[in-house]
N, C-alpha and C positions, 0 to 999 in steps of 0.2 A: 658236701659242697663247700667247697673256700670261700674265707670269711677277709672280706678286702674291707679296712679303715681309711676313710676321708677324711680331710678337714672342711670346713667352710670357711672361707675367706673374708667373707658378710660378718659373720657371725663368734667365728674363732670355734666353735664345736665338734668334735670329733664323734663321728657315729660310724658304725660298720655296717656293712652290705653281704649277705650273702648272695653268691651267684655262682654259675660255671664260669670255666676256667675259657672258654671262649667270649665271656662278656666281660674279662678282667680291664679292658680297655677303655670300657663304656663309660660316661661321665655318669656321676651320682648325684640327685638333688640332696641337698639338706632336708632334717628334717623340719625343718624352720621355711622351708621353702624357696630357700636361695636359692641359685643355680650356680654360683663360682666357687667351684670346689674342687681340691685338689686328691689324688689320691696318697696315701702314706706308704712308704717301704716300711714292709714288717720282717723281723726277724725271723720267727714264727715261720713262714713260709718258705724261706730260704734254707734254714739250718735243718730242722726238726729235731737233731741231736741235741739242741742247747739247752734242755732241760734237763737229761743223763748224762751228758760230761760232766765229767769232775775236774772241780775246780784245778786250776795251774800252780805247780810246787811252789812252795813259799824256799826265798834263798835262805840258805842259814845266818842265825841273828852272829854280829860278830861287830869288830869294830865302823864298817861300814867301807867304800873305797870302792872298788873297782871286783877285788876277790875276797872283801867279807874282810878286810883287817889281818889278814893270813900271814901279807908280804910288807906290810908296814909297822916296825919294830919299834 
């Protein structure tokens, strides 16, 4: 079951909810008992790959500029 994160707005707390995927909508009380609470975009739900991609090439280290110091003499 998907695990959807709030905030409270009252309170500033972040708590998660599990539900189906048809109640993603539904507002969440806090656990503090407020009701103005907003829900969070998680990444987690969106990606799924973002924990096994590998990281992005690092440029090579070089003078610095635009092409690494290549074309500046």
């Amino acid at each position: 079951m998907p695990r959807y994160e709030f905030r409270c707005r009252t309170c500033a707390s972040t708590f998660e909810v599990d539900r189906p995927m048809s109640a993603a909508s539904d507002p969440a009380d806090c656990p503090g008992g407020h009701g103005d609470t907003v829900k969070l975009l998680t990444t987690v739900g969106l990606g799924g790959m973002a924990r096994t991609a590998s990281p992005p090439a690092m440029a090579p280290a070089g003078g610095g500029g635009c092409c690494g110091g290549g074309c500046c003499g």
